[in-house]
C-alpha positions in Angstrom: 18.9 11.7 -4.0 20.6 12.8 -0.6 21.0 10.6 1.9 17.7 12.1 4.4 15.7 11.3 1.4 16.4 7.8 0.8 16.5 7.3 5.0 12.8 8.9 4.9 12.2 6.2 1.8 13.5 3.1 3.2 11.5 4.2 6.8 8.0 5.0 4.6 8.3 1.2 2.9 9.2 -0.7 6.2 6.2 1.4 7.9 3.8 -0.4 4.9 5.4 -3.3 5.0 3.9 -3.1 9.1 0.4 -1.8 8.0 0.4 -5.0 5.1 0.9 -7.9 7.8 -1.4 -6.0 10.6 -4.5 -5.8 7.9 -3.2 -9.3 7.0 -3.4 -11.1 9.8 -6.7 -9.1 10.5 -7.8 -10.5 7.2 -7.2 -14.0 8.2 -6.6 -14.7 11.8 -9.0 -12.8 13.4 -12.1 -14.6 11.6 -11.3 -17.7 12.6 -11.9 -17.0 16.4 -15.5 -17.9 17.2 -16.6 -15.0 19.7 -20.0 -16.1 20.0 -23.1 -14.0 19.6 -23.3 -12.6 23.1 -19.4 -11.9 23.9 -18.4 -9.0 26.1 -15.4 -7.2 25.5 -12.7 -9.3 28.4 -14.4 -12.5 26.5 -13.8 -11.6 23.2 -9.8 -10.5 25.0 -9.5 -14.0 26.1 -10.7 -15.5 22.8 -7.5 -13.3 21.2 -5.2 -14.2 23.8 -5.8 -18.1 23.4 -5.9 -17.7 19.4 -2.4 -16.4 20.0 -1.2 -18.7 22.0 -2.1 -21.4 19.9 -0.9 -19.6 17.0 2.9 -19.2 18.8 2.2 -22.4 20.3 1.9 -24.0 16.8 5.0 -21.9 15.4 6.9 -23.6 18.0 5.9 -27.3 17.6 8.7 -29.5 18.0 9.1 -31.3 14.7 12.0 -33.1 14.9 14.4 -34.8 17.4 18.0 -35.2 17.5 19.5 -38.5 18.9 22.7 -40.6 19.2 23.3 -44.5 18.7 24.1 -46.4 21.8 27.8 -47.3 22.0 29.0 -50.6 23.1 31.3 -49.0 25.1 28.5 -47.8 27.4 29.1 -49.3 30.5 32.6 -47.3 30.9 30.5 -44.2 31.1 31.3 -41.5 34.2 28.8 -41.5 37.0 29.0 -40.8 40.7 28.6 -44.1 41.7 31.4 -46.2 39.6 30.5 -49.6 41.5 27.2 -49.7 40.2 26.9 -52.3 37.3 25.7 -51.3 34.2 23.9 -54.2 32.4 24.6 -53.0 28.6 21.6 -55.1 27.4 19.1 -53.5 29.4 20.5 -50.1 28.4 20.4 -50.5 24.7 16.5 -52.0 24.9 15.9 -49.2 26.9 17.5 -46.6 24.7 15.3 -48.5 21.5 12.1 -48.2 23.2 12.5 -44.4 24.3 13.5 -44.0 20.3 10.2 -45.7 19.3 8.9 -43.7 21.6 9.7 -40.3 20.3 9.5 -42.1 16.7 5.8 -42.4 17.2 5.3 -38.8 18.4 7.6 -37.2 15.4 6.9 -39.5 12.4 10.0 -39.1 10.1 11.2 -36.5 12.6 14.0 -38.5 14.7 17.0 -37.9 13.2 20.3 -39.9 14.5 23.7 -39.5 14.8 26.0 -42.7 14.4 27.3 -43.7 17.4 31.0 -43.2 18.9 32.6 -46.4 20.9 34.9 -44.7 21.7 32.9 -41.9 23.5 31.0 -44.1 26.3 28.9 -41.5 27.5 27.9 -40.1 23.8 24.3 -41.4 24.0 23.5 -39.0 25.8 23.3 -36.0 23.4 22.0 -33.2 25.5 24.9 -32.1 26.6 26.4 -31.7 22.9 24.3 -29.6 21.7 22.0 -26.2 22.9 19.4 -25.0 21.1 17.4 -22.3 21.2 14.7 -21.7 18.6 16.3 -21.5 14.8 20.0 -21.5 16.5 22.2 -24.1 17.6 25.3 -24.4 19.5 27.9 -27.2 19.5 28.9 -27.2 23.2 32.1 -27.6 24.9 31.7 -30.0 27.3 33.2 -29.0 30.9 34.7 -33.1 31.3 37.9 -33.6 29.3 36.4 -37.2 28.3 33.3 -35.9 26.7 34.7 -33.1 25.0 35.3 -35.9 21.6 31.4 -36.3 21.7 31.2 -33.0 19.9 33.4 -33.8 16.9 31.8 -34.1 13.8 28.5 -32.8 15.1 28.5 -29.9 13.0 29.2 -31.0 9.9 26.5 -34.0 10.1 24.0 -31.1 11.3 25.1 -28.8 7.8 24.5 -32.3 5.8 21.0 -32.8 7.0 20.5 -29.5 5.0 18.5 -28.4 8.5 17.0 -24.8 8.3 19.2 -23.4 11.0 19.3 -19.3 11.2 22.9 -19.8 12.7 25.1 -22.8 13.5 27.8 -22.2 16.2 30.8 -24.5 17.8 31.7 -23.0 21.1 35.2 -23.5 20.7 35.5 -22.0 17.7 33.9 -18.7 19.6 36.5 -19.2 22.6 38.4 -22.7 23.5 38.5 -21.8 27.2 34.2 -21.8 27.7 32.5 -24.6 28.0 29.2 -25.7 29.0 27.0 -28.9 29.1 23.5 -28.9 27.4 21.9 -30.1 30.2 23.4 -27.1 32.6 20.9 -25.3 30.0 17.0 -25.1 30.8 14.8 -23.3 28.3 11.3 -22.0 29.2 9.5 -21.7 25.8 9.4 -18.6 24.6 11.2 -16.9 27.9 14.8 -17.1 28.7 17.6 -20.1 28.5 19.1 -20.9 32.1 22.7 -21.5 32.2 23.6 -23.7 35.5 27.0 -23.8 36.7 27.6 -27.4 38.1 30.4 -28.2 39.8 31.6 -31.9 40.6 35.4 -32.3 42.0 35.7 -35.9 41.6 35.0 -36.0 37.6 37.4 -33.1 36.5 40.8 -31.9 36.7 42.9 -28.9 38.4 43.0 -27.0 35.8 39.2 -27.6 34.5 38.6 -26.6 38.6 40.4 -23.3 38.4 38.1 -22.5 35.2 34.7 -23.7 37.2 35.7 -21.7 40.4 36.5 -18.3 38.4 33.3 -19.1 36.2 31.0 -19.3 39.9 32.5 -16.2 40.8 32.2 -14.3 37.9 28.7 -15.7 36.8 29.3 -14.9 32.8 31.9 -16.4 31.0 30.8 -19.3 29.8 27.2 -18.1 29.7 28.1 -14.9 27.7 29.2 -16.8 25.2 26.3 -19.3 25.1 24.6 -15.9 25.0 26.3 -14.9 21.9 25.5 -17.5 19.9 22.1 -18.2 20.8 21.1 -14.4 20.3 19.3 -14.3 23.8 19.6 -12.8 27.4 21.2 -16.1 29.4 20.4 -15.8 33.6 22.9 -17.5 35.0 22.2 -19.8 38.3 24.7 -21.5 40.7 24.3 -25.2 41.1 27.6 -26.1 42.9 26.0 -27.2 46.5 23.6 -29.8 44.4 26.8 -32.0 43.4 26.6 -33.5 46.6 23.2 -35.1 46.1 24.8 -36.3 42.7 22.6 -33.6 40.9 24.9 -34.0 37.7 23.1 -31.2 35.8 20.3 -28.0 36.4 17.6 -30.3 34.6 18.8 -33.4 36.3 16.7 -32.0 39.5 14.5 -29.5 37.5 12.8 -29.8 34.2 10.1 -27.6 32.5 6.5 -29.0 32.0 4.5 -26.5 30.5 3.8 -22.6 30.6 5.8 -21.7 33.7 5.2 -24.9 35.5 8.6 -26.9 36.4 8.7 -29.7 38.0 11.9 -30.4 40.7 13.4 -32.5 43.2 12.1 -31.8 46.3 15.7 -30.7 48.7 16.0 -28.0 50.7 18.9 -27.0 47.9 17.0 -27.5 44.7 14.1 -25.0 46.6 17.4 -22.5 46.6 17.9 -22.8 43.1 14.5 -21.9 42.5 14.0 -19.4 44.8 17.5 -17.7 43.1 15.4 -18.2 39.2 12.6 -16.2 40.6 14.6 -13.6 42.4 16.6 -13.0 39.0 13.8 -13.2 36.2 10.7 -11.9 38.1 8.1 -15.0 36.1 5.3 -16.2 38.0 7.2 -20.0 37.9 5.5 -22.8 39.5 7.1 -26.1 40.8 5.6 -29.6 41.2 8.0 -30.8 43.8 8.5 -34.3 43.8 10.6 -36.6 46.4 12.7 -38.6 43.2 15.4 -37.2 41.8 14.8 -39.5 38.6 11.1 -37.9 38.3 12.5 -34.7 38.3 13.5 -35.0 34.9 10.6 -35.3 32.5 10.4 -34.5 28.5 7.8 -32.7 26.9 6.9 -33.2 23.6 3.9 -31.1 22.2 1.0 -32.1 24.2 2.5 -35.2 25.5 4.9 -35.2 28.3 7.5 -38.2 28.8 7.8 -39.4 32.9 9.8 -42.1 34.1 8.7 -45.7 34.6 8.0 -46.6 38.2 6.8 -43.7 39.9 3.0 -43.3 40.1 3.4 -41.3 42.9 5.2 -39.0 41.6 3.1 -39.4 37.8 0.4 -38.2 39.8 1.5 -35.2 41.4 2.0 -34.0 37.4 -0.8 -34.7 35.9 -3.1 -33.0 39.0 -1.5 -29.8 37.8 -2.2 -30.9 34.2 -6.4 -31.2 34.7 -7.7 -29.6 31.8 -5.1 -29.4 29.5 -4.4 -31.2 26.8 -1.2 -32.9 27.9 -1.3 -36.6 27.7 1.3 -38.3 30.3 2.9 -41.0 29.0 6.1 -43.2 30.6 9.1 -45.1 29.5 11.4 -47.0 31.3 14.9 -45.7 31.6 16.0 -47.5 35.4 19.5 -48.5 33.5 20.6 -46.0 31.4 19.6 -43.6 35.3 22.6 -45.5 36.7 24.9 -43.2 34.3 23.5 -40.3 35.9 20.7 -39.7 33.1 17.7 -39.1 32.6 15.1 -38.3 29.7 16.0 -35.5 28.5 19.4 -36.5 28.3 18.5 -39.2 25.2 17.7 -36.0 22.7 17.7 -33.0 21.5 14.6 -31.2 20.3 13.9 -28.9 17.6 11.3 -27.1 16.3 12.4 -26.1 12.8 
């Protein structure tokens, strides 16, 4: 057989393999949507769209979450503020209740890493690890102290036997990038953001040198998170939010649900946003609230994580969640904040 035959062969069975899964899901998905008797034609449009949706929306559940142990060594953690006190018994109680937390939300989902003494600021496993649907990343992180956090990750994540498409170690893919999971902030469905933070006092000359070139150049590092993660990666510069000890892009700005954010309400977090717009052209939408600490929230499925002691703030949310079926829920995290965290920080989410 020459070689246009078998072409037009293989191109005739992938074109029936297409008619199959269109008469398929016509077969079987289409039924199910209730049209009603008297639908007109941009009803019965709608009633596809939201079957869709819910059908991508279930596709995409989050079924499991990734945490660390708390380390004893906690309190020796870097933060901005080194002569705040760290009360390592609030911390740990804390970090139990926001595990029973996500415990009740993902029954026999929370999976946990043992924890690392010697790695103070390994709790917060975020920043280890980047995910993006059926791929994940072992980061690099940018601070010299963090960068043991990431040892071992990989071959506990290959034990777990979890379905992963593709498993990548940045450093393996090129020992100069880095990048901090919570630099990276992941509309559903849309495109991974890659912030660039840049904080003089917590890293040194050499690490700066790398930082400036990687603002100027605005694809390094990102190109290679990129690479691995098989996706288009828009890069946005954080550097002038360092001085309002914004540690990380979704330390100020977090996503909620569809393209509504919720972020710190500076004049330089409005900057950043107006930059994501400029570059991906989405409709976004941002609750603006005047805590940095609130501008960090977690969402779970239809339940979204805020934290404790902000009802002002709580309330701005759930105004722009009336009619949706998003429960807010809160958990306390004032101590383990003093490190410079927040909720997100705590896990990693997956929906595999």
């Amino acid at each position: 057989m020459h070689f246009e035959n078998i072409t037009i062969f293989i191109n005739k069975i992938q074109f029936m393999k297409l008619i199959l899964a269109v008469f398929v899901l016509w077969s079987t998905a289409l039924p199910q949507i209730d049209f009603g008797q008297n639908s007109s034609a941009d009803s019965v449009s709608a009633h596809v769209v939201n079957f869709f949706k819910k059908f991508w929306y279930e596709k995409m559940k989050i079924s499991r979450a990734l945490l660390r142990a708390f380390p004893k060594s906690l309190s020796d953690g870097l933060r901005f503020n080194t002569a705040t006190k760290i009360d390592i018994n609030i911390a740990e109680k804390e970090y139990k209740n926001y595990c029973s937390k996500l415990k009740q939300m993902l029954p026999n989902g929370v999976l946990e890493f043992k924890a690392r003494d010697d790695a103070p600021d390994s709790v917060f496993i975020e920043d280890c690890l980047v995910t993006f649907q059926k791929k994940c990343l072992v980061t690099h992180p940018g601070h010299l102290a963090r960068r043991i956090e990431t040892i071992g990750l990989k071959k506990q994540l290959l034990d777990w036997k979890l379905p992963f498409e593709k498993l990548d170690e940045m450093k393996e893919i090129d020992h100069n990038a880095f990048c901090d999971g919570g630099d990276v902030l992941e509309l559903p469905n849309k495109y991974p953001w890659f912030g660039m933070p840049f904080n003089k006092k917590n890293i040194n000359k050499k690490i700066f040198k790398i930082i400036f070139f990687f603002l100027k150049q605005k694809s390094w590092c990102a190109a290679v998170v990129a690479k691995s993660l098989g996706v288009n990666v828009i890069t946005i510069d954080i550097a002038k939010a360092a001085k309002y000890e914004i540690l990380h892009l979704k330390s100020a700005l977090t996503w909620v649900d569809s393209n509504l954010l919720v972020g710190y309400d500076i004049p330089v977090m409005h900057n950043i946003f107006s930059e994501m717009q400029d570059k991906c052209k989405l409709p976004l939408e941002v609750v603006w609230v005047n805590s940095l600490a609130c501008a960090n929230v977690l969402r779970i499925n239809n339940c979204l994580l805020v934290p404790q002691g902000f009802p002002q703030c709580q309330h701005q949310i759930q105004k722009k969640l009336v009619g949706k079926s998003i429960q807010v829920d809160h958990v306390d995290n004032s101590e383990l904040r003093k490190l410079d965290s927040g909720l997100t920080c705590l896990s990693v989410l997956l929906s595999i």
